[in-house]
C-alpha positions in Angstrom: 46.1 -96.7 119.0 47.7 -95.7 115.6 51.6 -95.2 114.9 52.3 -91.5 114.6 56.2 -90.7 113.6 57.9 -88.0 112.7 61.2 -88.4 110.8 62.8 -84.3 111.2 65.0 -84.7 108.1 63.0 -86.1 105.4 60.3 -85.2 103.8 57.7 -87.9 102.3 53.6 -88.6 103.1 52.3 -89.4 106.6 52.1 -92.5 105.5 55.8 -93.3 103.9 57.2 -92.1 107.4 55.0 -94.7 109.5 55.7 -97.3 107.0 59.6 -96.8 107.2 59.1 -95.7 110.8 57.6 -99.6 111.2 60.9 -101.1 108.8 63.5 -99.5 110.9 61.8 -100.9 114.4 61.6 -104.5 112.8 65.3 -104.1 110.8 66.7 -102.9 115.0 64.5 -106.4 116.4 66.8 -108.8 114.0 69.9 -106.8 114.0 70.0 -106.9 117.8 69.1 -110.9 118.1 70.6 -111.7 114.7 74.1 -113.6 115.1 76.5 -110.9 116.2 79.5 -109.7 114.0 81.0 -106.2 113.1 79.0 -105.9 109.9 75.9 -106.9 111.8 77.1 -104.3 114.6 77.8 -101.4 111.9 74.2 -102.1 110.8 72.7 -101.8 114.2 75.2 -98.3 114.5 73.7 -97.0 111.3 69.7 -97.9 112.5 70.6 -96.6 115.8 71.2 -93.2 114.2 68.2 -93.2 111.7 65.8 -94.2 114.8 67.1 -90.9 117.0 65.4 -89.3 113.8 62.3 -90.6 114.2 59.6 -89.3 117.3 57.4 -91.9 118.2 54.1 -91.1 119.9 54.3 -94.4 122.2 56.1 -93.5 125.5 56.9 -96.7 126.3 58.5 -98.0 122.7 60.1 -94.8 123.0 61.8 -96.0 125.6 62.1 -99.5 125.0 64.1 -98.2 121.4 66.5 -95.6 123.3 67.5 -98.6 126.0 68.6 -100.9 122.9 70.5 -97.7 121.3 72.2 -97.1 124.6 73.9 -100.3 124.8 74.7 -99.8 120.7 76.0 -97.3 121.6 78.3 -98.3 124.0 79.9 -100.6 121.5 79.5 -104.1 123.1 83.0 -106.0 121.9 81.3 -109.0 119.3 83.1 -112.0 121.0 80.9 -110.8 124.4 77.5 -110.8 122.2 78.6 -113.9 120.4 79.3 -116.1 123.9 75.5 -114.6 125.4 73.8 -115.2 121.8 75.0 -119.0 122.1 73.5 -119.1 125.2 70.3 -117.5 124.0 70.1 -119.3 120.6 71.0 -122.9 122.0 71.9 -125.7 119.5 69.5 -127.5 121.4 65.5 -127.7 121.6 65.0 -125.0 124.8 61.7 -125.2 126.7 62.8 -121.9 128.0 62.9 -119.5 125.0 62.4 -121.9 122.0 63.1 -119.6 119.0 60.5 -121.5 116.5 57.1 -120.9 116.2 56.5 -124.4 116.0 57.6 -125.4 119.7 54.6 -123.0 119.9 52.4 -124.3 117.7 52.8 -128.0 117.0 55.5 -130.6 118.1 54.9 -133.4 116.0 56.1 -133.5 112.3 52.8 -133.3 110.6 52.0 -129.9 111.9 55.7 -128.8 111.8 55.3 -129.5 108.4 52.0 -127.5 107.8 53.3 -124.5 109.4 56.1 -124.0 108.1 54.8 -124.7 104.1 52.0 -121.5 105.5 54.8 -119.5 106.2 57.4 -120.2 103.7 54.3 -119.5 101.2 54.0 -115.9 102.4 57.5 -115.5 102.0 57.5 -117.2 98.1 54.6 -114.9 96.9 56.5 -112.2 97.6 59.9 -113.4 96.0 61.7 -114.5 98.5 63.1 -117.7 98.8 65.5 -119.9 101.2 69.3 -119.5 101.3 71.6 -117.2 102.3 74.7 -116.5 104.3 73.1 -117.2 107.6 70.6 -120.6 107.4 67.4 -120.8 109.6 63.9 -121.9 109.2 60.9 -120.4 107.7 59.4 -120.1 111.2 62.3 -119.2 113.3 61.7 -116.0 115.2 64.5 -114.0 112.9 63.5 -114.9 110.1 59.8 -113.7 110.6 61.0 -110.5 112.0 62.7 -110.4 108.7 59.7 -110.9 106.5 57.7 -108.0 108.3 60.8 -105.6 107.8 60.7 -106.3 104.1 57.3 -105.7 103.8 57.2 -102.7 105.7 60.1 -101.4 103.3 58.3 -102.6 100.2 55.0 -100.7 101.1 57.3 -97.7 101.7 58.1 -98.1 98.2 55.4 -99.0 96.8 53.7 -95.6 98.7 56.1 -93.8 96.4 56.2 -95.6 92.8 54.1 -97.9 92.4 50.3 -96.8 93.3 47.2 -97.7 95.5 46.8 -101.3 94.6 50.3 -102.2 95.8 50.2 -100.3 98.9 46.9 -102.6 99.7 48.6 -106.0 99.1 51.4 -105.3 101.1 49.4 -103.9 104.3 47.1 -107.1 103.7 50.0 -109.5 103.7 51.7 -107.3 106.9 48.0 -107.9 108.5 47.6 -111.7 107.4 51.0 -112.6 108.2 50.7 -111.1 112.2 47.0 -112.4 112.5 48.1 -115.8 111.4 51.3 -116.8 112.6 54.3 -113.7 114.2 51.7 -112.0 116.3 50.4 -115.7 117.7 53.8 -116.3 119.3 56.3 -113.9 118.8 55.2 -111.5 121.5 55.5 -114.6 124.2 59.1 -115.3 122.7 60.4 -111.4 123.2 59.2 -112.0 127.3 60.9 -115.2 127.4 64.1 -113.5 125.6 63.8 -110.3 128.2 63.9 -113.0 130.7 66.9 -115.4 129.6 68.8 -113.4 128.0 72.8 -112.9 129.4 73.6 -109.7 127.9 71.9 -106.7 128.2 71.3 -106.0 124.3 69.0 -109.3 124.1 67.5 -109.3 127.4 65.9 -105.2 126.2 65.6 -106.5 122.4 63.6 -108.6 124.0 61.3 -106.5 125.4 61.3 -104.3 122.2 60.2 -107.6 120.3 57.2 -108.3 123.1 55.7 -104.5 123.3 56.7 -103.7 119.3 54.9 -106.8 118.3 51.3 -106.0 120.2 51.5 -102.1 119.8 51.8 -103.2 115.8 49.0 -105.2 115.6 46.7 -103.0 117.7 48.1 -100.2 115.6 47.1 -101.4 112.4 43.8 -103.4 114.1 45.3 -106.8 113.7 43.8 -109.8 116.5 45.9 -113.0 116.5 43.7 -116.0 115.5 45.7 -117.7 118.7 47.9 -117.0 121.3 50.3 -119.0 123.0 51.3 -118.4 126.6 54.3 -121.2 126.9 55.9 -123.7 124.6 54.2 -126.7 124.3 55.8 -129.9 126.0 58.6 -131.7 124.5 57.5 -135.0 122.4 58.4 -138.5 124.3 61.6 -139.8 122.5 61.3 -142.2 120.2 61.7 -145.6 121.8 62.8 -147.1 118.3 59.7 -149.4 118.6 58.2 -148.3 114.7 60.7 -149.6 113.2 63.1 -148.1 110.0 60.1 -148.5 107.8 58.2 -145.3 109.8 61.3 -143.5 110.8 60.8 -139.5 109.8 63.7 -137.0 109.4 63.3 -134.1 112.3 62.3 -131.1 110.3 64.5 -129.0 112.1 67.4 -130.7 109.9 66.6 -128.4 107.1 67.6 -124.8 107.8 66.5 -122.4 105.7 66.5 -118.6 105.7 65.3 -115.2 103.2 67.5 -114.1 100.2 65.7 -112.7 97.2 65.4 -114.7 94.1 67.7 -112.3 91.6 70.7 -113.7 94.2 70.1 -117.1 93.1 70.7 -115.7 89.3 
């Protein structure tokens, strides 16, 4: 299967239209879960209208899009989205729709640590670095969602100015980054999200996130080196038996999100 889109207004390469085709899909997956307020609903307004521009070939992400612009457009007041995001987004480790890839991937510090240095590592050779307004993890579903929006909008670019060589890093990151880690675990977080989720705008951003995720990768012929079908279990709590000397700081302490380095400047 291949993405085929058609934007009717603008007119670039084949390719620049599937590549911002692919941004503006990723850009409506974290404006829809991302923490609701009118900016972020504005944004979500203005993707809703560029997406009614573009024809996908895919009947049923076709579908999946119009059902999230549908409840866009019905203007969803932001304390409502705010209330069913806290219940989606918990403050709390969930065993029902854990938003880190590492409940996926590896409870115990050591491998928390591993991933996460993998993935913030993608995200530093590319410029980016933690910070922001709004504070998460490396490996928190939003913030790898994120990642493969900006790279999706830098190939775009790069199709246009700067030449062949960038186009390839960019689609090789895109491919490395889905193979590795997002495409491992993000398409069992979208079913969990379609399942939990209290309002109507996660719980089909949800199912956007599951069938975008694996029509992408078998799109651009990407296999996951592993997929996970459930969280893994929750460790034992620490019975306080180590002692201060081995204590360890829950990684989760440290949130981090995206921000471009000239910010920092």
């Amino acid at each position: 299967m291949t993405h085929s889109t058609k934007q009717r207004t603008w007119s670039k390469t084949p390719d620049w239209h599937v590549a911002t085709g692919r941004a503006a899909v990723y850009d409506l997956c974290v404006n829809a879960l991302g923490w609701p307020s009118q900016d972020r609903l504005d944004s979500l307004v203005r993707l809703a209208d560029m997406l009614r521009e573009i024809e996908l070939d895919e009947p049923a992400l076709a579908a999946d899009i119009a059902a999230v612009i549908e409840i866009i457009d019905s203007r969803p007041p932001v304390e409502e989205l705010q209330a069913a995001h806290g219940l989606l987004f918990t403050q709390i480790d969930s065993q029902d729709c854990p938003p880190y890839e590492t409940a996926f991937n590896g409870r115990d510090v050591f491998r928390q640590t591993e991933v996460m240095a993998d993935v913030a590592g993608f995200y530093l050779a590319h410029g980016l670095r933690f910070g922001g307004l709004e504070r998460e993890r490396p490996d928190h579903i939003l913030t790898e969602l994120e990642f493969m929006a900006f790279m999706t909008h830098k190939e775009a670019w790069a199709l246009e100015h700067l030449g062949e060589a960038e186009v390839t890093e960019c689609r090789r990151t895109q491919d490395r980054f889905l193979a590795d880690h997002l495409g491992c675990w993000g398409p069992e977080f979208g079913q969990r999200a379609e399942a939990v989720g209290a309002h109507q705008l996660h719980v089909r951003a949800g199912r956007l996130v599951h069938d975008w995720i694996l029509a992408d990768m078998a799109a651009t012929g990407v296999e996951p080196a592993q997929t996970f079908d459930e969280p893994l279990p929750m460790p034992e709590p620490d019975d306080g038996e180590c002692g201060p000397s081995c204590e360890t700081a829950d990684s989760r302490s440290t949130p981090v999100t995206l921000r471009r380095k000239a910010e920092s400047s």
